[in-house]
VEXVEX-506066 format. One record per residue (C-alpha): residue in three letters; x, z, y. Coordinates in steps of 0.5 Angstrom, whole numbers, plus 500, padded with zeros to 3 digits. Example, Ala and Ser with C-alpha at 12.3 -4.5 7.8 and 13.67 -1.06 7.14 Angstrom:
<pts>
ALA525516491
SER527514498
</pts>
This chain:
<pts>
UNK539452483
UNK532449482
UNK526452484
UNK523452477
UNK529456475
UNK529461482
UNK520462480
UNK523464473
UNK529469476
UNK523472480
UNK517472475
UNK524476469
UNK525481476
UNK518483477
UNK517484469
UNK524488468
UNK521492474
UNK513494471
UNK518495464
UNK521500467
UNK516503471
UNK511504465
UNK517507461
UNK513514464
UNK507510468
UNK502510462
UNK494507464
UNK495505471
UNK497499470
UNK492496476
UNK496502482
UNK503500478
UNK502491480
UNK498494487
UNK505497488
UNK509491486
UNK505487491
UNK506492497
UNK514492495
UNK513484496
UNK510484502
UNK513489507
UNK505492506
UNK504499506
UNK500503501
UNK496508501
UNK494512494
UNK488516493
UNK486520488
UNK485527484
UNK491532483
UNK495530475
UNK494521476
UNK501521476
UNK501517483
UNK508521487
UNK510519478
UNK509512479
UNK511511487
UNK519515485
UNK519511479
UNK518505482
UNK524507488
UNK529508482
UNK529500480
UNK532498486
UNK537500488
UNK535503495
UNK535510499
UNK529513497
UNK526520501
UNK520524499
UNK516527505
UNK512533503
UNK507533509
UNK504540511
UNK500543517
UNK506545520
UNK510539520
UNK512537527
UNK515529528
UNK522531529
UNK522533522
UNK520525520
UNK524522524
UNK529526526
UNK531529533
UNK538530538
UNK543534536
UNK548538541
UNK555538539
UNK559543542
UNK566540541
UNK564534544
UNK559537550
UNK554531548
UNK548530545
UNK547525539
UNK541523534
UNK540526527
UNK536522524
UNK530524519
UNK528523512
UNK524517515
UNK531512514
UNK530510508
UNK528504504
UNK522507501
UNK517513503
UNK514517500
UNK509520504
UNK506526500
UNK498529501
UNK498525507
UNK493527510
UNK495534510
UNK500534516
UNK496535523
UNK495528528
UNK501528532
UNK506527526
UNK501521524
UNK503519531
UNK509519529
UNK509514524
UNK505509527
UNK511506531
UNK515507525
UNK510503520
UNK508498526
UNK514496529
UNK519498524
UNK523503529
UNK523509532
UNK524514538
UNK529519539
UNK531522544
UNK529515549
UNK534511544
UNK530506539
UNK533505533
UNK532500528
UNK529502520
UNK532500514
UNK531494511
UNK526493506
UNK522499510
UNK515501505
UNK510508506
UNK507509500
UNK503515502
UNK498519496
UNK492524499
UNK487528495
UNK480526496
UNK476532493
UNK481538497
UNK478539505
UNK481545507
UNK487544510
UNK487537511
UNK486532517
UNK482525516
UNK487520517
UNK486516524
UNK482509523
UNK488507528
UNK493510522
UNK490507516
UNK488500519
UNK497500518
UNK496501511
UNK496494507
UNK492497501
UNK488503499
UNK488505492
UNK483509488
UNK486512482
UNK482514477
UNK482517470
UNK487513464
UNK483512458
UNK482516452
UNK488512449
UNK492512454
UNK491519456
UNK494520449
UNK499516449
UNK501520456
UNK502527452
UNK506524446
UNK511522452
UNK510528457
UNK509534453
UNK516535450
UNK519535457
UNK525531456
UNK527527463
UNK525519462
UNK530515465
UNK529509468
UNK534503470
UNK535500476
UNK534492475
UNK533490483
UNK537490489
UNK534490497
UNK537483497
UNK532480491
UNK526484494
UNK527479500
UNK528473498
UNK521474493
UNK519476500
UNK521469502
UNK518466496
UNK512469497
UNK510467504
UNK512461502
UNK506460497
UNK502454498
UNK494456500
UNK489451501
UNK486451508
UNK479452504
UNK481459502
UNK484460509
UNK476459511
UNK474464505
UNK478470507
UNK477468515
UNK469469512
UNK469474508
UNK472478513
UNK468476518
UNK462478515
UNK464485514
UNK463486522
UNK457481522
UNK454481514
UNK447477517
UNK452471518
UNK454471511
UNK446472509
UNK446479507
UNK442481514
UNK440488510
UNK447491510
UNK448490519
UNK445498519
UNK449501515
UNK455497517
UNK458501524
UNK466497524
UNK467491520
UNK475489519
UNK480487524
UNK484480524
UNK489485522
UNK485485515
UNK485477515
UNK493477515
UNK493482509
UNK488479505
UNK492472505
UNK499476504
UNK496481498
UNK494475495
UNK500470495
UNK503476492
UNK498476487
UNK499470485
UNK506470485
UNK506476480
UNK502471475
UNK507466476
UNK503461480
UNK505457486
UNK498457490
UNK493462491
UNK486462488
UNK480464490
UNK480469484
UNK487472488
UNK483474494
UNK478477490
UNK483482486
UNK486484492
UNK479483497
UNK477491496
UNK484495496
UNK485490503
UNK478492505
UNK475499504
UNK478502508
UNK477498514
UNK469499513
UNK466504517
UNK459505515
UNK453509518
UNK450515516
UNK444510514
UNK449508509
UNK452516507
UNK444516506
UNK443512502
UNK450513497
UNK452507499
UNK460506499
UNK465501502
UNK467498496
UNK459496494
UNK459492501
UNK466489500
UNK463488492
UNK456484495
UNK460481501
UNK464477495
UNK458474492
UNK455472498
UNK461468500
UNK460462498
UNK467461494
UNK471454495
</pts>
């Protein structure tokens, strides 16, 4: 097979994919591709945004296209880890212990209000989204392959949460804000939602397919110049006088890690992938640069002060950038 006719298998697989989604998904069509290009890279996501936006619709619609093992995570105050990730088992018949493995074994995750389960369970999942692996009962087991967490949390209800550590939202490719559909879109939801009838949706792709796009994707030619923008677009997060923007060092307290640099690349090679390119554009990096960047941005209470946001600094870091 040609390459040409592999790039229109994969553009037809990824279309087939967002055709189904948006069967129930309707106005949310950037959170759907930021999902696609978290599927295709291996990259974790995080959705954040208000109760009724249709995140936990759109993340179990996606899983229904694949033809892979799916487990939603309801996170709470008293979830322990063993409940994630599973624990040891005694058998009476045989004397002897064995694992139980948790809903954590599956393709993809579905971590519902995330940051409503205490640390320790937060802990619980770093080894599992870093390594790909975890703990039970001194025997580390392998998870499946493709391996996803995309988890959902509710900004505006404190009670009963707890902030995710910067060490467990560093593991997280993509953060997604989610806002209200437009006034159309939001019509167009009632006429499909309101007579309460299930939508189905067909599964059109297989792990093996997801895998080889990973390939592809990895393989997607980037010119040196763009590697030198993302490095710098990163870097001047930590230091903005370097990228001309000496006002914004009081309001930065930590900047973006190399972990940053990485995701940015891979996020936007799938962003070009998904537009049917073979090579990425500094537009690409652009797109992608605030989902990858916001929430590795610490600011100062300078910052709160003056109502600045992490996406206002990832937004005048862009522009101070020279683009190549």
């Amino acid at each position: 097979m040609t390459s040409r006719a592999v790039q229109r298998s994969d553009a037809s697989l990824t279309d087939a994919i967002k055709t189904e989604v948006s069967r129930r998904v309707v106005g949310q069509d950037a959170m759907v591709e930021r999902l696609l290009i978290g599927l295709l890279t291996g990259g974790h996501i995080l959705l954040e945004g208000v109760p009724g936006l249709a995140k936990t619709l759109a993340v179990s619609s996606l899983a229904e296209t694949i033809h892979s093992t799916f487990h939603r995570i309801q996170f709470t105050p008293d979830l322990l880890p063993a409940d994630i990730i599973g624990t040891m088992v005694f058998d009476q018949k045989s004397g002897d212990f064995h694992p139980k493995r948790g809903p954590l074994f599956a393709n993809v995750i579905l971590a519902d209000e995330i940051n409503r389960a205490p640390a320790k369970v937060q802990a619980a999942l770093l080894e599992a989204m870093q390594e790909q692996q975890v703990t039970i009962g001194g025997e580390t087991y392998r998870l499946e392959d493709p391996f996803l967490v995309l988890a959902t949390q509710n900004p505006i209800e404190q009670e009963g949460t707890y902030p995710l550590p910067e060490a467990q939202l560093d593991r997280f490719m993509l953060k997604i804000r989610v806002d209200y559909p437009s006034r159309d879109d939001e019509k167009e939801i009632l006429w499909r939602m309101a007579g309460g009838q299930e939508i189905p949706v067909a599964r059109v792709a297989d792990p093996v397919d997801i895998l080889r796009q990973r390939k592809a994707i990895a393989e997607l030619y980037m010119d040196q110049k763009l590697v030198d923008y993302i490095v710098d677009i990163v870097r001047g997060t930590r230091a903005p006088q370097d990228v001309g923007l000496p006002d914004l060092r009081p309001l930065v307290a930590y900047g973006a890690s190399p972990r940053a640099s990485i995701y940015l690349a891979r996020a936007a090679r799938a962003h070009a992938f998904l537009r049917g390119r073979a090579y990425v554009v500094p537009e690409d990096v652009k797109a992608v640069a605030p989902d990858v960047l916001r929430h590795r941005v610490l600011l100062t209470f300078e910052a709160e002060a003056e109502d600045m946001t992490s996406d206002d600094v990832i937004a005048r870091m862009l522009e101070a950038v020279d683009v190549p």
